[in-house]
C-alpha positions as CSV (number, residue, x, y, z in Angstrom):
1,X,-91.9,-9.9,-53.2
2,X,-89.3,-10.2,-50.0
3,X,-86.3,-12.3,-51.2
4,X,-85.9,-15.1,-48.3
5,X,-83.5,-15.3,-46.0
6,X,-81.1,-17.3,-46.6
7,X,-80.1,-19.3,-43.2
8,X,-76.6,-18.9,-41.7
9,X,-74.2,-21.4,-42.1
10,X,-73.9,-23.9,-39.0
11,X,-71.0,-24.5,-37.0
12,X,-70.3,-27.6,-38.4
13,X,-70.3,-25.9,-42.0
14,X,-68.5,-23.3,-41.2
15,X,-65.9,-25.5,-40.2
16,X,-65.9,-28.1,-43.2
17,X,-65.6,-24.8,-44.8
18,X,-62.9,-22.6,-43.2
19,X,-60.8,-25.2,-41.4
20,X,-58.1,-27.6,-42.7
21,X,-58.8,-30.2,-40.4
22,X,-62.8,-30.4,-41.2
23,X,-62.4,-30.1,-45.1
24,X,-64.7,-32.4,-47.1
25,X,-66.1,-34.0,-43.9
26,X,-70.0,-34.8,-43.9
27,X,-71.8,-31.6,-42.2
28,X,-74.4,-33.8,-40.4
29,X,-71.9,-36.7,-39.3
30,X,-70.1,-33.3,-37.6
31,X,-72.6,-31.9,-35.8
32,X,-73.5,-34.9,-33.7
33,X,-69.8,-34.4,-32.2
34,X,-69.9,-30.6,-31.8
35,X,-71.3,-29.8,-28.3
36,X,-74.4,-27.1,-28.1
37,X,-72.6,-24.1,-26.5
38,X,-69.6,-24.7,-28.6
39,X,-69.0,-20.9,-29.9
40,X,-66.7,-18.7,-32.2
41,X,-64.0,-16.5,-29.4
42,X,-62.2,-13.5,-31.0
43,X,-58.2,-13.4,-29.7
44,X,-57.0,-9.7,-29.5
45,X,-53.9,-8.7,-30.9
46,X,-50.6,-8.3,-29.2
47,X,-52.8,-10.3,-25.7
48,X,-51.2,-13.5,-24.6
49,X,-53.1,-16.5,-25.7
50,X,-51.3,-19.1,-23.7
51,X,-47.6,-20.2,-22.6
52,X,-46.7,-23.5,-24.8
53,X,-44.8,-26.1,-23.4
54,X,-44.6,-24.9,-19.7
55,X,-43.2,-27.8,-17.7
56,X,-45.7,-30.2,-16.6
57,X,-48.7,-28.3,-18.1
58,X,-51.0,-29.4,-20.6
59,X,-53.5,-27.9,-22.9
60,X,-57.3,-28.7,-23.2
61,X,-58.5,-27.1,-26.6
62,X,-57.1,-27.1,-30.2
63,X,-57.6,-23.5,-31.6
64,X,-59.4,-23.3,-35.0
65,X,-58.8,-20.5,-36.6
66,X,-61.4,-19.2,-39.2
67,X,-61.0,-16.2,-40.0
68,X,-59.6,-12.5,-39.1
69,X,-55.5,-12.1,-38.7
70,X,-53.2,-14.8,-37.7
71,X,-51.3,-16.4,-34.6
72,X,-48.1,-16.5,-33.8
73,X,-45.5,-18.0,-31.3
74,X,-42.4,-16.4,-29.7
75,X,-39.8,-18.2,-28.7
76,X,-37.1,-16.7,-25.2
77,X,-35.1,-15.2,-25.0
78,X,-34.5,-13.4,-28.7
79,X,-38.2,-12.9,-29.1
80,X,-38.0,-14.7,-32.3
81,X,-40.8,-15.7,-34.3
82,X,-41.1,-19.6,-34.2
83,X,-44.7,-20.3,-36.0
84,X,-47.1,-18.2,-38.3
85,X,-50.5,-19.6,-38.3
86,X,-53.2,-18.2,-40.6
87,X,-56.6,-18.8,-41.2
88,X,-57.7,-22.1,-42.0
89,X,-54.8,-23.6,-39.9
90,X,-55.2,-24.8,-36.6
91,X,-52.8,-24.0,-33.1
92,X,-52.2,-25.7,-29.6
93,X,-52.1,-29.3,-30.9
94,X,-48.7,-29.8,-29.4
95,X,-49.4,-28.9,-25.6
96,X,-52.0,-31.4,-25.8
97,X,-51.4,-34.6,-23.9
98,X,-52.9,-36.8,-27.0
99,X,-51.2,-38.1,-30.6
100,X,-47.8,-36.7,-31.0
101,X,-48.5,-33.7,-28.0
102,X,-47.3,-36.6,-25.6
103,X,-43.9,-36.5,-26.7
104,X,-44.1,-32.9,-28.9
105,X,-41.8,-31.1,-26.2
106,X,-39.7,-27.9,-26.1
107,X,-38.8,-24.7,-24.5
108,X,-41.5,-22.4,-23.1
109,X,-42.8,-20.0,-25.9
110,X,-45.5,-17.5,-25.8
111,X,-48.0,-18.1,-27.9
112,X,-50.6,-14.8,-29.4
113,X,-52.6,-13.3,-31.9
114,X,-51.0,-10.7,-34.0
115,X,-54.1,-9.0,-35.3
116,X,-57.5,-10.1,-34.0
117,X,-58.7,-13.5,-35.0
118,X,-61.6,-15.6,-34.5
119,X,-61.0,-18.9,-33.4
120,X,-62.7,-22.2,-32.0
121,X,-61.5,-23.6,-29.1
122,X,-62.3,-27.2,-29.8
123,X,-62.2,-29.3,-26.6
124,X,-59.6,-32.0,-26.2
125,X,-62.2,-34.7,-25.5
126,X,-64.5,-33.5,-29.0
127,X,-60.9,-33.6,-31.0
128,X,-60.5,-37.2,-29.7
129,X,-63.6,-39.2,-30.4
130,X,-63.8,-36.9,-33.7
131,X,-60.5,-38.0,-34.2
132,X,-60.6,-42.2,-33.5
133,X,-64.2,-41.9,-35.9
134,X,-62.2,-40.1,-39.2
135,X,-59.5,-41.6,-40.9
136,X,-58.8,-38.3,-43.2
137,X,-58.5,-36.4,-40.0
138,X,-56.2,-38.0,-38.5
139,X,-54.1,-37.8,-41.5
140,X,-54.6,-34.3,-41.1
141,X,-54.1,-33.9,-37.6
142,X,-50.8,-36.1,-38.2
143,X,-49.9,-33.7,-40.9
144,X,-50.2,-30.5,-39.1
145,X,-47.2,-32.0,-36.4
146,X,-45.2,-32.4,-39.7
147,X,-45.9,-28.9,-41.2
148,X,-44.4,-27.1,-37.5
149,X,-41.4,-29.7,-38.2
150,X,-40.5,-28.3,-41.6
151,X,-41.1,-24.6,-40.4
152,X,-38.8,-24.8,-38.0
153,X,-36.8,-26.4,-40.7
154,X,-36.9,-23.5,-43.1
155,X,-36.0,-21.3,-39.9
156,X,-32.6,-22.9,-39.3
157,X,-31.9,-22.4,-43.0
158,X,-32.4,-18.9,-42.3
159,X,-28.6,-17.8,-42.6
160,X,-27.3,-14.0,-42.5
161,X,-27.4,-12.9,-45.7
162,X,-30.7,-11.0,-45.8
163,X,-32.0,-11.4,-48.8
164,X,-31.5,-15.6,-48.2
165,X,-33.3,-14.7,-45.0
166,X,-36.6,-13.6,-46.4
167,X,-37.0,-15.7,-48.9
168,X,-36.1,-18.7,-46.6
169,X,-39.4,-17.3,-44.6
170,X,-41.6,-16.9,-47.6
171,X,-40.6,-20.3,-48.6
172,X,-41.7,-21.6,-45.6
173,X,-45.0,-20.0,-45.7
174,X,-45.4,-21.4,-49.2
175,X,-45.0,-24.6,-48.2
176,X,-47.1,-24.4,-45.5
177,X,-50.0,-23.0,-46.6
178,X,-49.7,-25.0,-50.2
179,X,-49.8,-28.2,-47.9
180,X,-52.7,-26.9,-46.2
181,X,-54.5,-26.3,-49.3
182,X,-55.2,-22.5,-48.7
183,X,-53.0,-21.3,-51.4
184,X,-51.8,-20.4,-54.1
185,X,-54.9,-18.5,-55.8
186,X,-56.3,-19.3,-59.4
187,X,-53.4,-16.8,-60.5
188,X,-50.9,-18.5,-59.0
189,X,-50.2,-16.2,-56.6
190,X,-49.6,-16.4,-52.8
191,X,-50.7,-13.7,-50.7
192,X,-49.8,-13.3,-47.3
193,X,-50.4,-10.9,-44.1
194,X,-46.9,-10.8,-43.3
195,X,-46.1,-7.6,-41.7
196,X,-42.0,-5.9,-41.3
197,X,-42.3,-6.4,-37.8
198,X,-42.9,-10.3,-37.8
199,X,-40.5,-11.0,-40.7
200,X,-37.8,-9.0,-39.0
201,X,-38.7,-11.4,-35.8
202,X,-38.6,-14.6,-37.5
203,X,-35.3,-14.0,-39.8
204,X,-33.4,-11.9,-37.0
205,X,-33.0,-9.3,-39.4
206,X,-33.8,-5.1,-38.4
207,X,-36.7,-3.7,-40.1
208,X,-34.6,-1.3,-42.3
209,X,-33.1,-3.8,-44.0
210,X,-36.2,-6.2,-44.4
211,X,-37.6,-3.4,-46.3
212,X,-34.4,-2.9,-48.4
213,X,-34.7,-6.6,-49.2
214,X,-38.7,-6.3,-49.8
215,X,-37.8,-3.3,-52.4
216,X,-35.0,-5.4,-53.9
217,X,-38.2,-8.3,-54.4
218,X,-40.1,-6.5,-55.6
219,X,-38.2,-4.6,-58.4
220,X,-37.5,-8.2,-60.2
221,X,-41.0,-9.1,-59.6
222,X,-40.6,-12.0,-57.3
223,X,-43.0,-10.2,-55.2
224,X,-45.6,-7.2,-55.3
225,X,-46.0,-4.5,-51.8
226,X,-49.4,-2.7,-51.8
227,X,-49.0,0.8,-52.9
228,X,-48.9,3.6,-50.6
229,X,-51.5,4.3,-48.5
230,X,-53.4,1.0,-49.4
231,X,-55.2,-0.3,-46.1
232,X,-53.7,-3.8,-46.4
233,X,-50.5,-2.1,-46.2
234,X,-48.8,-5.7,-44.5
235,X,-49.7,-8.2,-47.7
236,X,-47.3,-9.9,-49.8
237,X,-47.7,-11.2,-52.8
238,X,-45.4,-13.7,-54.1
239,X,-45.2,-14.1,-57.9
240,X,-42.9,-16.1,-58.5
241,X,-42.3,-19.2,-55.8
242,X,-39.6,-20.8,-58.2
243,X,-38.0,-17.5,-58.5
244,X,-38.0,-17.5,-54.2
245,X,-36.4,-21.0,-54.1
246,X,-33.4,-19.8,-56.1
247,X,-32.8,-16.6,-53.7
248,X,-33.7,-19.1,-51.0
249,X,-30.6,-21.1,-52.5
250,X,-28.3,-18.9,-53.4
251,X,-25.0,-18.3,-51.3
252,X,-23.4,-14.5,-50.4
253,X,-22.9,-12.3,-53.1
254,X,-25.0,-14.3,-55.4
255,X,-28.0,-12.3,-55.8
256,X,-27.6,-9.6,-58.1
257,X,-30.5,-7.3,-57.1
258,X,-29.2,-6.6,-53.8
259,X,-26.5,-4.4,-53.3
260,X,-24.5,-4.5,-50.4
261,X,-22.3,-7.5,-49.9
């Protein structure tokens, strides 16, 4: 006999599922908000999603992104990397003219998916009234304003000395995704789709030396790098976070694994 089908998940439950800002909400109570042509949109990699903070321009949507690669922001003229945002997390929140968007300003920054990434666009007007109804997420909401904060945070940390560099990133990542719940796994471990390119971005380091410095990582076992020819040739996986905020704290010439001073 034919096993059933088993029904695909609704909108609502994919979101309660897959989305920080929906976790643990009722699926039912959900849906009644959700609006009946509300669909999943894919974001292409290296395509401009948006401009942020453009002088008197405002968003409409809050990007939920569920699943597929991850989002970042690039700030002018250095073409640094400003914000990392991976699935689960949500975008856009601070070009809307609501909550802390209304006085969230700064400097024009292009905002786009590094790898292709499914998202919801979640109007601004759905985000409100689901917003005044749901205590929890507003806290959330409030929390994700706090989370870009404490990136950028981590970012001015980020001094010169390279190996400080990257683990000031990773730490920031850590913390970010820990907050959001979506790490560490069951292990302990925090893995991450981080390729050379973007670290080099976001530390303002060249990509030899980020990989000089992943190398160094790796051989004390702070972190593990996929093997050759392994197709998620961009993950990191941290194994030791307390081991990270030490390198993250230590001054020049205190970190014995790397070698050039």
């Amino acid at each position: 006999m034919a096993k059933a089908k088993q029904s695909e998940p609704s909108l609502a439950e994919r979101l309660i599922a897959q989305n920080y800002l929906f976790r643990e909400l009722d699926a039912d109570w959900l849906a009644n908000y959700l609006p009946p042509d509300l669909v999943m949109d894919k974001l292409y990699s290296n395509r401009p999603v948006y401009t942020a903070f453009r002088p008197n321009t405002s968003g409409d949507v809050l990007y939920l992104i569920l699943e597929g690669g991850f989002v970042i922001t690039r700030s002018t003229p250095l073409n640094r990397v400003i914000s990392i945002t991976y699935p689960g997390g949500c975008f856009g929140m601070r070009n809307l003219p609501f909550s802390y968007g209304r006085v969230g300003r700064a400097f024009p920054s292009l905002v786009e998916a590094y790898k292709t990434t499914d998202v919801i666009k979640l109007p601004l007007e759905v985000l409100q009234a689901v917003y005044n109804d749901s205590e929890p997420l507003r806290d959330r909401y409030e929390q994700l304003f706090e989370l870009r904060e404490k990136f950028l945070y981590h970012l001015l940390n980020c001094s010169s000395y390279p190996p400080q560099a990257v683990a000031t990133l990773l730490r920031a990542l850590i913390y970010q995704e820990r907050a959001l719940g979506n790490q560490p796994n069951a292990q302990g471990v925090y893995n991450f789709d981080l390729p050379v390119d973007v670290i080099s971005h976001a530390c303002q380091l060249n990509h030899r030396t980020v990989e000089q410095v992943l190398k160094g990582m790796q051989k004390v076992k702070l972190i593990e790098l996929p093997k050759s020819g392994d197709e998620s040739g961009d993950m990191i996986h941290v194994l030791d976070a307390e081991g990270l905020k030490e390198v993250y704290g230590a001054t020049r010439d205190k970190v014995s694994w790397w070698p050039l001073r």
